[in-house]
C-alpha positions in Angstrom: 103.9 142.2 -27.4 107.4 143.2 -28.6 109.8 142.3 -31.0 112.9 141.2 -30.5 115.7 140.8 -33.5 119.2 139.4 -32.7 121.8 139.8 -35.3 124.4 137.0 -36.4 127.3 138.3 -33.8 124.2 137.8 -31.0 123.5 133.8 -31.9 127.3 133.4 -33.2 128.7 131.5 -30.0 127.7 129.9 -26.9 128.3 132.7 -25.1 125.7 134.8 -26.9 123.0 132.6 -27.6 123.2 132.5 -23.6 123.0 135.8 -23.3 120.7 136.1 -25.3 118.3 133.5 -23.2 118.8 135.7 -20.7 117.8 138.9 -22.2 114.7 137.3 -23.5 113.7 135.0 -20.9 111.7 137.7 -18.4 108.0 135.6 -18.6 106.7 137.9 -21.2 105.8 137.3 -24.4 107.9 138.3 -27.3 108.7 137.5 -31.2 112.1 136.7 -31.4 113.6 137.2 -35.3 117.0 135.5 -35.4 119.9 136.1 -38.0 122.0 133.4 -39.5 125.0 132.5 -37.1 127.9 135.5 -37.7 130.3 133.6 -40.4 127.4 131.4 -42.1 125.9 133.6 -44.8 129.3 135.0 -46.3 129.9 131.0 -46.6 126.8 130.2 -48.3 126.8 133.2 -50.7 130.8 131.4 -51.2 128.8 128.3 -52.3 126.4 129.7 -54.7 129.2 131.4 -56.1 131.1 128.2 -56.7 128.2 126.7 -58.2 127.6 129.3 -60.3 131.2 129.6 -61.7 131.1 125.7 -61.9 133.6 125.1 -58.9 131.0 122.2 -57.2 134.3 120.4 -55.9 135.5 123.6 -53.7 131.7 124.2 -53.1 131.4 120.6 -51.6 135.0 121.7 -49.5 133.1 124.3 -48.2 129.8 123.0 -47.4 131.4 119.6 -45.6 133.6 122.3 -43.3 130.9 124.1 -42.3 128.9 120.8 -41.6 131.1 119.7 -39.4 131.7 123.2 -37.6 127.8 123.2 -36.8 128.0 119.7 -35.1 131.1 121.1 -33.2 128.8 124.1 -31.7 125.9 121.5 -31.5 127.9 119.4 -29.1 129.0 122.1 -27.1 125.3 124.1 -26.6 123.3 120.6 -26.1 123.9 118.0 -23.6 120.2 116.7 -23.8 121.2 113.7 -25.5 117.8 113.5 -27.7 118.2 117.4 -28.3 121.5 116.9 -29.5 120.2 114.0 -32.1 116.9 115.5 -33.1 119.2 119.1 -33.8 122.4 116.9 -35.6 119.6 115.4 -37.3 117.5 118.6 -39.1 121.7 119.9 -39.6 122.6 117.2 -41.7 119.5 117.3 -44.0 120.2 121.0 -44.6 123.7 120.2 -45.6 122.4 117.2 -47.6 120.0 119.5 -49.3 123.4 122.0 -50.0 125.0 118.8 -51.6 122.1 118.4 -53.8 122.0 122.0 -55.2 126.3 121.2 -56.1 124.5 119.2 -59.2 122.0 121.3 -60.6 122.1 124.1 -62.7 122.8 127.9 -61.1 119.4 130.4 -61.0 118.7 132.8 -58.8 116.4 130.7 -57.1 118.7 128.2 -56.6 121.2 131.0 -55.0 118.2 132.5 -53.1 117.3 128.7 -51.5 120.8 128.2 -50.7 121.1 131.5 -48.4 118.2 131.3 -46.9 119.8 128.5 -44.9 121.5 129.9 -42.3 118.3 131.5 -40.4 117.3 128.0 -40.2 119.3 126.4 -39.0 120.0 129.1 -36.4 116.6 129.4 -35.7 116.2 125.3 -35.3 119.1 125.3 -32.9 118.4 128.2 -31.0 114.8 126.8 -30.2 116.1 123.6 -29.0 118.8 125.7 -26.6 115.8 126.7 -24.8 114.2 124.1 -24.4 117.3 122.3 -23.3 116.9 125.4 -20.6 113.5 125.3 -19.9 112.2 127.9 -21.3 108.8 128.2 -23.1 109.3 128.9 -26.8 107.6 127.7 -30.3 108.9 127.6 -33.9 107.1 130.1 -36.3 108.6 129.2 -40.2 109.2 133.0 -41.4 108.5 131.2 -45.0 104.6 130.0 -44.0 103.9 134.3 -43.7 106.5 136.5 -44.8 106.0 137.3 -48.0 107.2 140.5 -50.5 105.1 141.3 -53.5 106.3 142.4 -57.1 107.8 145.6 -56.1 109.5 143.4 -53.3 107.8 145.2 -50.8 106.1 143.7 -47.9 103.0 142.5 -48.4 101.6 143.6 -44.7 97.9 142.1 -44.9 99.1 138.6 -46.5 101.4 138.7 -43.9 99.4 139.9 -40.9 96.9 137.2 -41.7 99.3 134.2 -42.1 101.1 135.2 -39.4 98.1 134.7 -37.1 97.2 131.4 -38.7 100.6 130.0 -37.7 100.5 131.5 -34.3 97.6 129.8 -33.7 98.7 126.3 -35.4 101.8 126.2 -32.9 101.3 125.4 -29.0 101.3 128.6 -26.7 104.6 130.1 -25.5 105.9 133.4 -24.0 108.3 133.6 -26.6 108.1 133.0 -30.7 111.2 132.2 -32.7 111.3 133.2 -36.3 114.0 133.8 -39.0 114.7 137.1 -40.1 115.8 137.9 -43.8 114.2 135.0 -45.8 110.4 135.4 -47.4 108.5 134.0 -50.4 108.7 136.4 -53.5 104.9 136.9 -55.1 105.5 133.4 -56.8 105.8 131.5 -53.8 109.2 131.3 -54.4 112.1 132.1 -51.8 113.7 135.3 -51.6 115.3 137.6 -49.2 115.0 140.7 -48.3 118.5 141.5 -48.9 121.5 141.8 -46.7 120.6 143.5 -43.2 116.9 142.2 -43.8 116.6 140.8 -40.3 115.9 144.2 -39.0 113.1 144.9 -41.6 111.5 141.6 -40.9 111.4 142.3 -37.4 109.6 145.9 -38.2 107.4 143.8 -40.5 106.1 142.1 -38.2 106.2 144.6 -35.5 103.7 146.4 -38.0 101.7 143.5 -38.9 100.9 143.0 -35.0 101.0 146.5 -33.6 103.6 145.7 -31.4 104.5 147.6 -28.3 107.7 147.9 -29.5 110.5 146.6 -31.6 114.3 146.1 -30.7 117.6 145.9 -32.7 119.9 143.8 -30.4 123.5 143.8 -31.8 127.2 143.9 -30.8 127.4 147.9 -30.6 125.5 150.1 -28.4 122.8 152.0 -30.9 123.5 154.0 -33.2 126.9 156.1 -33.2 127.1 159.9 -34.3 130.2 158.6 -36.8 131.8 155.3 -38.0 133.8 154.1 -35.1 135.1 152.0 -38.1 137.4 155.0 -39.1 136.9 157.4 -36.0 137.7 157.3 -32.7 135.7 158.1 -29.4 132.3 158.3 -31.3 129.3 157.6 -29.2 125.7 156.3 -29.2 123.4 158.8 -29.6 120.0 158.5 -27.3 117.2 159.7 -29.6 116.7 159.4 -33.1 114.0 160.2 -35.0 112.0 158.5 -37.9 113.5 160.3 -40.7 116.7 161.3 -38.8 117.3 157.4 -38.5 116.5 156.5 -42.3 118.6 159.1 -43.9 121.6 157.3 -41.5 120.4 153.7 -42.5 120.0 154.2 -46.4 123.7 156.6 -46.4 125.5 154.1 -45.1 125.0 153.5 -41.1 125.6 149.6 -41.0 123.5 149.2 -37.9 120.6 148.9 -40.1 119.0 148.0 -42.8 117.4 150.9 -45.3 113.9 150.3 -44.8 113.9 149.3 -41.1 111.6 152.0 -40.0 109.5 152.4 -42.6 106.7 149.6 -41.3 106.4 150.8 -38.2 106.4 154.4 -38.7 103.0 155.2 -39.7 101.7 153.6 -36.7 104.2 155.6 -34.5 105.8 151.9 -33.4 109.3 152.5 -31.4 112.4 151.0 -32.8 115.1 150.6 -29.9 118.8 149.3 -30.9 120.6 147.9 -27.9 123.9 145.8 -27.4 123.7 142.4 -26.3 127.2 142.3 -24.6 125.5 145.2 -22.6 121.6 145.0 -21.9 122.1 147.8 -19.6 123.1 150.2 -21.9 121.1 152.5 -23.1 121.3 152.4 -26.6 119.2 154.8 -29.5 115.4 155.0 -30.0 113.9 156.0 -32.8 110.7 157.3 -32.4 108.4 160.0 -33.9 109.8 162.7 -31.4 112.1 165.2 -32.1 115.0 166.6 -30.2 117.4 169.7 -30.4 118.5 171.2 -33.8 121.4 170.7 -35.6 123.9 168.0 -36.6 123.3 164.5 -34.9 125.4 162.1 -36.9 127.8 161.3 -40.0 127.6 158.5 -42.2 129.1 157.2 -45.4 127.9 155.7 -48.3 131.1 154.2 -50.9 130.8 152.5 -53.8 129.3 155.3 -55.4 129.2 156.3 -59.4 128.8 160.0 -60.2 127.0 160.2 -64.1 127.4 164.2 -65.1 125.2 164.0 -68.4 125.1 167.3 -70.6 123.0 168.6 -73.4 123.3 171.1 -75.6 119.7 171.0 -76.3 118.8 171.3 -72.5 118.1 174.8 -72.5 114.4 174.9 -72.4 114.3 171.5 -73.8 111.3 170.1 -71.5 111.5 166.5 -71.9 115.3 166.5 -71.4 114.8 165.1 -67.8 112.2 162.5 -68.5 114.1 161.0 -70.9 117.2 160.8 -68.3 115.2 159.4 -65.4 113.1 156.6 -67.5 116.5 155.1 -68.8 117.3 154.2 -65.0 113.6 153.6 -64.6 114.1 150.9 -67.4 117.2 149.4 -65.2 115.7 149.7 -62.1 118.4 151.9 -60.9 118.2 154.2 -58.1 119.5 157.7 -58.1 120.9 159.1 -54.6 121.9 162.6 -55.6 121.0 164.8 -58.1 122.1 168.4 -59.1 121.2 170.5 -62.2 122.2 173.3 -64.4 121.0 174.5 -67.6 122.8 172.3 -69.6 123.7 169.4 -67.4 122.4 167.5 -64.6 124.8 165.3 -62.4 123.2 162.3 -60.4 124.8 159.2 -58.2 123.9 155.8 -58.2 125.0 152.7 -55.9 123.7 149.8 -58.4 126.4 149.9 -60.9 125.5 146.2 -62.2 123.7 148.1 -65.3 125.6 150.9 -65.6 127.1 149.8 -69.6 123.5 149.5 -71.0 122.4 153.0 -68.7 125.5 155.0 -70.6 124.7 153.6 -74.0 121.3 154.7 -74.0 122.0 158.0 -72.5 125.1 158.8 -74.7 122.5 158.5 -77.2 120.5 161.9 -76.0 123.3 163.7 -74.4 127.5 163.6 -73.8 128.5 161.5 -70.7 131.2 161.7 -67.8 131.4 158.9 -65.3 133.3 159.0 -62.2 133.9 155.9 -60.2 135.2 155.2 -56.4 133.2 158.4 -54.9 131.7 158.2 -51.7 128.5 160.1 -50.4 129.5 161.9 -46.6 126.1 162.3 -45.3 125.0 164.5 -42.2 121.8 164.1 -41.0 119.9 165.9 -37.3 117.0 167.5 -37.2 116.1 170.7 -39.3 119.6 171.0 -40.2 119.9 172.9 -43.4 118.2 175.8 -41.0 120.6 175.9 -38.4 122.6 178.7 -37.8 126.0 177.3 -37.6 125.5 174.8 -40.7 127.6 177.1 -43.4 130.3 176.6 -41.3 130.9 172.9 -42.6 132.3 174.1 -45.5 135.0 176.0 -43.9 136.4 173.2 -42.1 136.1 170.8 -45.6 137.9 174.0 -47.8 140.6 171.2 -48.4 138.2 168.2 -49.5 137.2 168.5 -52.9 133.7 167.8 -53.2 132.1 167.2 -56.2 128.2 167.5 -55.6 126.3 168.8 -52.9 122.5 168.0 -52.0 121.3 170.7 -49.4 117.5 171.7 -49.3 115.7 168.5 -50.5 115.3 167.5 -46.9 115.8 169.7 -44.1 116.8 166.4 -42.4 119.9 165.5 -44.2 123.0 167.5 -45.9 124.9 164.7 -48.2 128.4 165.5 -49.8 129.9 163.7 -52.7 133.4 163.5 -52.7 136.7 161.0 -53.9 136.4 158.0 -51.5 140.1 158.3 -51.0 139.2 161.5 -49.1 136.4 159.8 -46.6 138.2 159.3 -43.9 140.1 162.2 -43.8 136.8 163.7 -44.3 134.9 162.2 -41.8 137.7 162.7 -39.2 137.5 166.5 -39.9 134.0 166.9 -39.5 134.2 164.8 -36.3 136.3 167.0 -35.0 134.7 170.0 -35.9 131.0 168.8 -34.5 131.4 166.8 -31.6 134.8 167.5 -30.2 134.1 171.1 -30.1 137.4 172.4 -32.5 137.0 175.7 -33.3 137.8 177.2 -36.4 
C-alpha cells in the first residue's frame, strides 16, 4: 500500500481536488493524508491571534468570512443535494465551535484546537467529493492514532496499533482519507506537528505500515537544485538521497518538512515528490541510493541569529563548553552551526523566542556578540566536502562576506553563514557558478 499526501495548493480549488481524484482514483489502495485548503490555516492562526490579543470582534469578522467562503466552494464541488447538506452541515458546527473559542480564555491548547481545523474540514469535504464521484473511500480521524510523545516525537507503536484498530472499525475502501499535521500530544491533548507536518504524517504512517511507498504531491515538480523563489531556470533534480534530502529540508528547502524522511528511512521506505498540475512529471525520489559526487542543490535558511561568546578563561578551561550548550539545553534551543577557537566559540540558532534569558545566563560565564538578520546558504550532494572542485566555491563568493563556515561535520552538506541582505545575490552566484557552467 502507498501513501499519498496532498498539500493545501492540491485541495485548494475545484480544479485540484479534481485532479487530485484523478491521480488517486487507479483501483488500488492508498492512504491519502490531506492538508488544510491553501488560504485556511494562515486564517486560523489570524484567529487565535485575535483571541489572544483580545480582538474577539475582528476574530468573529474573520471566522464569519471564511464560513461563508467554504459554503461558496461547497456549492460549487457538490450537487448531491444530501451531500451538499450533510457537508454544510459538519461546516457550520466547525465554525460554531470557532465562535465558541472567541469567549474563552487564550492557551495554547486553545490555539492548537483552533488550527487543527482546517484538515478537517478538508478532509470531511474531500471524502464527500468522492463519493459524490463514486469512488470508494472511508474517513480515518488522524486524532483516533496519531499521536507524539514528550519529546514530540512520533510515537510509532501507539500509532501503528491504533491505526489498525481504526482501519478495521471503518468499512473497506481502496482509498483512506486522513488529515495530515494535527495529532494528540502525550496528554491526549491536540497538537501539531508544526507547519509542513503533513509530509511527516504521511512518512509516519508510511512507517507505521511499511508502505510501498510514500509520495509528496504539491504544486512544483520535486525538489529544485536552488530557490526558484529568487533564481531563475532552476530545475528538479531526479535522485535524492536520505541525508542529501534532509540537510535540504531542515536548511531551508520549503518542499518539505524537517523530519519528513526520517520515519521511513531506517526501513529504506521511498519518498517520491511530484506535482499535481503535472502527474507526468517526474519529480525527485529520495531513496537510500546514491548518485554522482559533488554539489546537487542550494538552499537557504533566514531568520538566523549568530551568538559569538568569548572567554578569557577558555583556554584549557574544560567545562567551558558544557556550560554553553546546557543553557540552550535549558531553553530548548537548537544550535545550527557551530565554530570554535581557543577563546571563543560562535554558534546559530533559528528559535530566537528565548534568546533574552539565553544571553543573560551566558553573559554571566563569558562576553557576548549577537548578530541578527543572517542567513545560512547551505549546499548539500553527495560526498561533497571531498570533491575535487569544492574549494573553488570560495572563489566565486570572494565578494560575500561570510561570517561562519561549517565544512567537515557532514560530508553531505557545506553551510555558509552570511548577512541575509547578501542571499540572493549569493545564491545567484553560486547558481551560476554550478549549474550554468560559468567559469571562473
Amino acid at each position: 500500500m502507498k501513501v499519498l499526501k496532498f498539500g493545501g495548493t492540491s485541495v485548494g480549488s475545484i480544479e485540484n481536488m479534481s485532479n487530485v481524484k484523478s491521480i488517486i482514483n487507479d483501483g488500488k489502495k492508498k492512504v491519502v493524508v490531506l492538508s488544510a485548503m491553501s488560504g485556511t490555516t494562515n486564517k486560523l492562526v489570524a484567529i487565535a491571534k485575535d483571541i489572544a490579543d483580545g480582538k474577539s470582534n475582528d476574530a468573529l469578522g474573520v471566522i464569519n468570512k471564511l464560513h461563508e467562503t467554504y459554503f461558496v466552494t461547497i456549492d460549487n464541488l457538490l450537487s448531491d443535494v444530501v451531500l451538499n447538506k450533510t457537508v454544510k452541515g459538519y461546516v457550520s458546527s466547525v465554525f460554531n465551535f470557532l465562535v465558541e473559542c472567541t469567549y474563552k480564555d487564550f492557551s495554547e491548547l486553545l490555539e492548537n484546537q483552533i488550527v487543527a481545523q482546517g484538515e478537517l474540514l478538508s478532509t470531511f469535504m474531500f471524502n464527500s467529493y468522492l463519493k459524490q464521484e463514486g469512488v470508494s473511500s472511508a474517513l480515518l480521524p488522524a486524532l483516533d492514532f496519531m499521536r507524539i510523545d514528550g519529546f514530540k516525537e512520533p510515537n510509532i507503536n501507539y500509532i501503528k496499533e491504533n491505526f489498525q484498530i481504526v482501519l478495521n472499525k471503518v468499512d473497506e475502501a481502496d482509498i483512506y482519507i486522513t488529515q495530515g499535521f494535527i495529532c494528540l500530544d502525550e496528554e491526549g491533548e491536540i497538537s501539531n506537528l508544526q507547519r509542513g507536518g503533513s509530509d511527516y504524517t504521511a512518512t509516519i504512517i508510511g512507517a507505521a505500515i511499511k508502505a510501498e511507498e510514500v509520495q509528496i504531491w504539491t504544486d512544483i515538480d520535486g525538489m529544485h537544485n536552488n530557490d526558484p523563489r529568487h533564481v531563475e531556470n532552476t530545475r528538479a533534480i531526479s535522485n535524492l538521497s536520505f541525508d542529501e534530502a534532509a540537510e535540504l529540508a531542515y536548511f531551508g528547502a520549503k518542499i518539505l518538512h524537517p523530519q519528513t524522511v526520517t520515519p521511513v528511512r531506517a526501513d529504506n521506505i521511498p519518498v517520491r515528490l511530484k506535482n499535481t498540475m503535472d502527474p507526468d512529471a517526474h519529480g525527485t525520489l529520495i531513496s537510500s541510493e546514491t548518485s554522482e559526487n559533488g554539489i546537487k542543490a542550494i538552499a537557504a535558511k533566514d531568520n538566523i541569529t549568530a551568538i559569538k561568546i568569548k572567554s578569557a578563561r577558555m583556554l584549557q578551561a574544560h567545562g567551558f563548553l558544557k556550560k554553553v550548550f546546557e543553557i540552550f539545553e535549558t531553553y530548548k534551543t537548537s544550535i545550527d552551526m557551530i565554530t570554535t577557537s581557543e577563546v571563543a566559540v560562535s554558534l546559530t540558532i533559528d528559535d530566537d523566542r528565548n534568546l533574552n534569558e539565553i544571553l543573560a545566563e551566558l553573559q554571566e560565564i563569558a562576553s557576548i556578540e549577537v548578530d541578527k538578520n543572517q542567513s545560512i546558504v547551505c549546499l548539500v550532494g553527495h560526498s561533497i566536502v571531498n570533491h575535487q572542485d569544492t574549494f573553488r566555491l570560495f572563489q566565486i563568493l570572494k565578494d560575500v562576506k561570510i561570517r561562519m563556515i561549517s565544512y567537515g561535520g557532514s560530508n553531505n552538506n557545506i553551510s555558509l553563514l552570511i548577512d541575509t541582505e547578501d542571499k540572493i545575490n549569493t545564491l545567484q552566484k553560486l547558481n551560476s557558478y554550478l549549474f550554468e557552467l560559468v567559469t571562473l
